[in-house]
C-alpha positions as CSV (number, residue, x, y, z in Angstrom):
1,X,0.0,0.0,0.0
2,X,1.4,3.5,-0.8
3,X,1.5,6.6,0.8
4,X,-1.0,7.9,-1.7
5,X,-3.7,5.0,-0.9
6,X,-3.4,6.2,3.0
7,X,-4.0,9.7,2.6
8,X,-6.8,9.5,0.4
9,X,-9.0,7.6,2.8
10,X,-8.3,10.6,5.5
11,X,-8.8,13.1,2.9
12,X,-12.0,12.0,2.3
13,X,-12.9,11.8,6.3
14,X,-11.8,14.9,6.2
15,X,-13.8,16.4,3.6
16,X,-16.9,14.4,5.2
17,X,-16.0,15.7,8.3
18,X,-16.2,19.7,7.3
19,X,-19.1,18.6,5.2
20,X,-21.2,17.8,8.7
21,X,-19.7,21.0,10.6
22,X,-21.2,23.0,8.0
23,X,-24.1,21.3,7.6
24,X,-24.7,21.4,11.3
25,X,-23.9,25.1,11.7
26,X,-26.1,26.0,8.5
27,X,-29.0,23.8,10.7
28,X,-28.2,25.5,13.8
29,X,-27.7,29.6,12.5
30,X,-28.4,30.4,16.1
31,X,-26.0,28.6,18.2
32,X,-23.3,30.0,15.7
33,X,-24.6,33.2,15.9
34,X,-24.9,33.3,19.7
35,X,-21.7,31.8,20.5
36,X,-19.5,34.1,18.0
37,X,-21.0,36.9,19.9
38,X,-20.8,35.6,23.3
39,X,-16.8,34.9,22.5
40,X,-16.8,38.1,21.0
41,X,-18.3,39.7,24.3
42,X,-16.0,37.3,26.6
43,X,-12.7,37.8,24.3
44,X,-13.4,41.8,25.1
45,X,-14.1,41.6,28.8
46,X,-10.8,38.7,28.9
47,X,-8.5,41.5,26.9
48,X,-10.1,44.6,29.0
49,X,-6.5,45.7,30.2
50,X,-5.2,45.2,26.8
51,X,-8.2,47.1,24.9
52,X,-9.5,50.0,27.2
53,X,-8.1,53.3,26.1
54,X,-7.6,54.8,29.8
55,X,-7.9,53.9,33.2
56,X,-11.5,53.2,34.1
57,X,-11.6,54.9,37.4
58,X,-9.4,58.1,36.5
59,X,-11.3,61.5,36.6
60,X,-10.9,64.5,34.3
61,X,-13.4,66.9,35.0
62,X,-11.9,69.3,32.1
63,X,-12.9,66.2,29.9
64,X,-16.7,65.7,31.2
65,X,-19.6,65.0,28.8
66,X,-17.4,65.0,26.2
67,X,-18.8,63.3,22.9
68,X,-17.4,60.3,21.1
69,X,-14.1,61.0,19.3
70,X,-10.5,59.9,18.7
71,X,-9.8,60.3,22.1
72,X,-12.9,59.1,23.5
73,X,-14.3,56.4,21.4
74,X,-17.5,56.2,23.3
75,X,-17.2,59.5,25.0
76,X,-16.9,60.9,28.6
77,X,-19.4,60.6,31.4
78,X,-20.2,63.3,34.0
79,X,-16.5,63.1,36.1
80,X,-14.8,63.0,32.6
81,X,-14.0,59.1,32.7
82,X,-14.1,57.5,29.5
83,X,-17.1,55.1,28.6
84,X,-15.3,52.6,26.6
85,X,-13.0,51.9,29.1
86,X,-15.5,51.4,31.8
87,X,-18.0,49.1,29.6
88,X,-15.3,47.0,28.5
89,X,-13.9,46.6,32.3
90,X,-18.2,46.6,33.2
91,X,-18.3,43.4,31.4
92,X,-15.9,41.5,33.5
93,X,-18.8,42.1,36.3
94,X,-21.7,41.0,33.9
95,X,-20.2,37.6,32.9
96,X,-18.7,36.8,36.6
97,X,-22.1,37.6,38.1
98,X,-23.8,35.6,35.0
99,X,-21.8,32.5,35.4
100,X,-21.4,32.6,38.8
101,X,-25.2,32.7,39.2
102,X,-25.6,29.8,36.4
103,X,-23.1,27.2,38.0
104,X,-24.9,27.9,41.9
105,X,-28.1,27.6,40.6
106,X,-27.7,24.7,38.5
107,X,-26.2,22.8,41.4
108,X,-28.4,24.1,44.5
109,X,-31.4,23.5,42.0
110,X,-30.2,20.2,40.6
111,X,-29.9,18.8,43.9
112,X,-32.7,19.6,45.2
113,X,-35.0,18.8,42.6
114,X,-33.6,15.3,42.0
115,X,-34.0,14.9,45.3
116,X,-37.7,16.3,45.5
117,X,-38.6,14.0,42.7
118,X,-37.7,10.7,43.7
119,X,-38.4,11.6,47.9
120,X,-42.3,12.3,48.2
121,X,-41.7,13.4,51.8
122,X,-38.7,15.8,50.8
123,X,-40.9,17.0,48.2
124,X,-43.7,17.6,50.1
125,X,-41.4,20.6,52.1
126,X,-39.0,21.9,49.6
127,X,-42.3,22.7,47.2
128,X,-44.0,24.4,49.7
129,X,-40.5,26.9,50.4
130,X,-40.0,27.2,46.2
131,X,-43.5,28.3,46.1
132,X,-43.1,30.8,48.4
133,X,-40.1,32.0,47.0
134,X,-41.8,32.2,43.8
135,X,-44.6,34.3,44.8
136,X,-42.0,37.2,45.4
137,X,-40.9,39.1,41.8
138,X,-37.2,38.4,41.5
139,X,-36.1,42.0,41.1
140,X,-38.2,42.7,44.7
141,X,-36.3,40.0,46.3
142,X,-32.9,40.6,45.1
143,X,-33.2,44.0,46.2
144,X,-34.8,42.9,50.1
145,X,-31.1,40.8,50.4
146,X,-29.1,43.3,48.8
147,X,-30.5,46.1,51.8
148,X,-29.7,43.4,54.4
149,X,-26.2,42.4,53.4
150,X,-23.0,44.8,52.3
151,X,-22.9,45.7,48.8
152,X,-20.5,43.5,47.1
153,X,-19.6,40.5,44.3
154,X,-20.8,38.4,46.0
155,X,-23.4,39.3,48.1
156,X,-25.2,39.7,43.9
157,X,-24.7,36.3,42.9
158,X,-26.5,35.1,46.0
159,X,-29.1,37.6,45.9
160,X,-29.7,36.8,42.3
161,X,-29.6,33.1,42.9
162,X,-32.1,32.6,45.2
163,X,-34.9,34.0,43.4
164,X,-33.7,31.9,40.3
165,X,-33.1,28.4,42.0
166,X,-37.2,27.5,42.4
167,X,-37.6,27.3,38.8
168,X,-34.4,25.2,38.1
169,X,-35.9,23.4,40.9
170,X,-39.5,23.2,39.6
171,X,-37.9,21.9,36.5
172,X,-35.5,19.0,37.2
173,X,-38.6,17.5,39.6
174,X,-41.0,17.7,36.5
175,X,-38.2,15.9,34.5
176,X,-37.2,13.5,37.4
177,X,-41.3,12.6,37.7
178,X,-40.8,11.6,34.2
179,X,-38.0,9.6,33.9
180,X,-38.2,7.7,37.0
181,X,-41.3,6.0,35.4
182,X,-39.2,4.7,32.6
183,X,-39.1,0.5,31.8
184,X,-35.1,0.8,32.1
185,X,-35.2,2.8,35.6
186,X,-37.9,0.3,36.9
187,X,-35.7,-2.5,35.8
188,X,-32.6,-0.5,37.3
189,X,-34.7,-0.7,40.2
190,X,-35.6,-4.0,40.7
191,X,-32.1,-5.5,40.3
192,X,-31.2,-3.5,43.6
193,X,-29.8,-0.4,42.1
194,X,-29.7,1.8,45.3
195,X,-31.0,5.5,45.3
196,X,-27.4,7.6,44.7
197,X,-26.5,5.0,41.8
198,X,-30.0,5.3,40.2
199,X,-30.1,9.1,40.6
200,X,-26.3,9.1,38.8
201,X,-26.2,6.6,36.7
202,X,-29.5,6.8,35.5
203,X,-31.7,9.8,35.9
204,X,-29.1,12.4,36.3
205,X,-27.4,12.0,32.6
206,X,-31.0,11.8,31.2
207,X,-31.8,15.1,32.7
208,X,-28.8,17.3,31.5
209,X,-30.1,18.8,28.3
210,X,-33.3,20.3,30.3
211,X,-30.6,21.6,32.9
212,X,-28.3,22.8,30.4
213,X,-30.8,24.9,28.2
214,X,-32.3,26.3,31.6
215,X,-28.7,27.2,32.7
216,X,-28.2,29.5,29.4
217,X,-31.5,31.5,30.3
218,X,-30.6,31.7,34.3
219,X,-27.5,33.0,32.9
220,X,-28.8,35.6,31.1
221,X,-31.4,36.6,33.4
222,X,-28.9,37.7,36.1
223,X,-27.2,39.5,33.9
224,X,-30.5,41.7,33.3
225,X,-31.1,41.9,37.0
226,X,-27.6,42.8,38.2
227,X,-27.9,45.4,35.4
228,X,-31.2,46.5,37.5
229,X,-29.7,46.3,40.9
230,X,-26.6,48.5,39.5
231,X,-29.4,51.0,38.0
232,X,-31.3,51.3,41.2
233,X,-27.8,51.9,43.1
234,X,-28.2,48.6,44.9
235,X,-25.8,46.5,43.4
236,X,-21.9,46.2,43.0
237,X,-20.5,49.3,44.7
238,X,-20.2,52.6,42.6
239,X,-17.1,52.6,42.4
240,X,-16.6,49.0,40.5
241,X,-17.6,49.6,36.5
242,X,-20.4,47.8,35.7
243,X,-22.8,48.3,33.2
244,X,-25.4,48.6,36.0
245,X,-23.7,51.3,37.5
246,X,-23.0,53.2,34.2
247,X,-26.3,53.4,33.1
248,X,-27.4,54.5,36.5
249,X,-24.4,57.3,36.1
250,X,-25.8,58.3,32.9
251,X,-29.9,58.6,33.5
252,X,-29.6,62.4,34.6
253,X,-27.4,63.2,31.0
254,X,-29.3,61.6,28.8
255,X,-30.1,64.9,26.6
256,X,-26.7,66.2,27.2
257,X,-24.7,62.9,26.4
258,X,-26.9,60.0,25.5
259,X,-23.5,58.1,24.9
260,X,-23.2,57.2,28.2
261,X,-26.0,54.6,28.2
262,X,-26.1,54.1,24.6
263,X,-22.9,52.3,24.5
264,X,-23.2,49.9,27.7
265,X,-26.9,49.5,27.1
266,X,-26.3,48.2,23.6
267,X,-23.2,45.8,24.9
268,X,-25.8,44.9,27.4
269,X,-28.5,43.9,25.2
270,X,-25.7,42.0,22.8
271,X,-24.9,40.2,25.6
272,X,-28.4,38.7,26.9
273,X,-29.6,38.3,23.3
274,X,-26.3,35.6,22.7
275,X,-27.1,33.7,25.4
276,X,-30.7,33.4,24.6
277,X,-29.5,32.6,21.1
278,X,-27.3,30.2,22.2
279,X,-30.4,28.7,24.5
280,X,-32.8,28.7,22.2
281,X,-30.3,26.6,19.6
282,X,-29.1,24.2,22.3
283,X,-33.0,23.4,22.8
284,X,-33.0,22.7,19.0
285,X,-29.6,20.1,19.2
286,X,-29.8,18.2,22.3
287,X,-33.9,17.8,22.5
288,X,-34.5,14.6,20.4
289,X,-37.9,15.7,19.6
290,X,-36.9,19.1,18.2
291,X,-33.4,18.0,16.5
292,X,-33.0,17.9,13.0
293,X,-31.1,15.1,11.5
294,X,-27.5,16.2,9.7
């Protein structure tokens, strides 16, 4: 055999293999689209030290309100700092807050709601408290922790999380009810497969692409409400650049310098429409009854 029969075989893998990757991605515009923006987004929060113009914190008052220019790309606000800097350094805060909410949340509700749907007794309690947090508007609730805690990074992510964990709660016990009626986990279960090894082996993996799509939207959702507890001057301290707190600098200038929320506004709105992009096409891959075949 020569060295001409062995790279044709793995010239034509290859050329099958780009022909599904672009099949897929032509399938799936939206998770394309959503994740070249959300590296995008994450690439210029990463590179913020790298890409931002001045220091985010340094005043100018000579420089204040001062419209988009060479200088300025996205202008000054009213203590003459410049915008680009601070969005680009704001988005550091957006995507820590929004992961850090996703990971607690997936794992506090994951928990929980495996455990609530295979315990009737433990499902009987933990219901009851998810309702109640429920009944409270996210936003309301966020804020009621924020006033009894000091402002900070962290203190967010838990006030954010706990008004988001009832419905990732809510949801792995509707999918838990489901599956633990299957043949193959009734069979599991009459062999002697104990609880932890059924819930594992056997429920958990079957649950992950409900988990993983609601992960994407609790992501994004506490990226809208730290950008609401930074507007209402309840969230990460003032002096930390978040988008949050740059829109709430800017609502008393914008007929003198609409820049200053234009620019983190529309880096904020980029932001939550990727991940719901990137949701919304995840639904379309990993549910079997909404998948398309390559």
């Amino acid at each position: 055999m020569t060295s001409a029969d062995i790279a044709t075989p793995r010239l034509a893998f290859s050329r099958t293999k780009r022909h599904w990757l672009l099949r897929g991605a032509q399938r799936h515009v939206t998770v394309v689209i959503g994740g070249m923006l959300i590296t995008l987004l994450v690439g210029t929060a990463l590179l913020a030290p790298v890409l931002a113009t001045h220091d985010p914190l340094a005043l100018n008052v000579a420089h204040r309100l001062r419209a988009p220019s060479a200088e300025h790309w996205f202008g000054t606000d009213n203590l003459g700092r410049d915008v680009f800097s601070r969005t680009v350094y704001g988005g550091r805060i957006s995507l820590l807050v929004g992961l850090g909410v996703a990971a607690l949340t997936t794992l506090i509700g994951s928990v929980l709601g495996l455990l609530a749907g295979m315990y009737r007794w433990f499902d009987s309690v933990i219901m009851r408290i998810m309702d109640g947090l429920m009944a409270i508007p996210a936003i309301l609730l966020a804020v009621a922790m924020m006033a009894l805690a000091r402002p900070g990074l962290l203190t967010v992510v838990i006030a954010i999380t706990v008004p988001e964990v009832p419905r990732m709660v809510r949801l792995v016990r509707s999918v838990v009810l489901v599956i633990r009626e299957l043949p193959y986990v009734e069979a599991a279960t009459a062999i002697g497969a104990r609880m932890p090894r059924l819930l594992l082996r056997h429920i958990l993996p079957n649950a992950l692409t409900p988990i993983i799509i609601q992960a994407t939207y609790v992501c994004a959702s506490a990226v809208l409400i730290e950008s609401y507890l930074g507007f209402l001057g309840v969230g990460i301290p003032p002096e930390i650049p978040s988008w949050g707190n740059i829109l709430s600098d800017g609502r008393s200038y914008v007929q003198l310098a609409f820049w200053i929320i234009f620019f983190p506004g529309m880096f904020l709105g980029f932001m939550v429409l990727a991940i719901n992009m990137l949701g919304d096409g995840l639904r379309d891959m990993l549910d079997p009854r909404l998948a398309r075949r390559f």
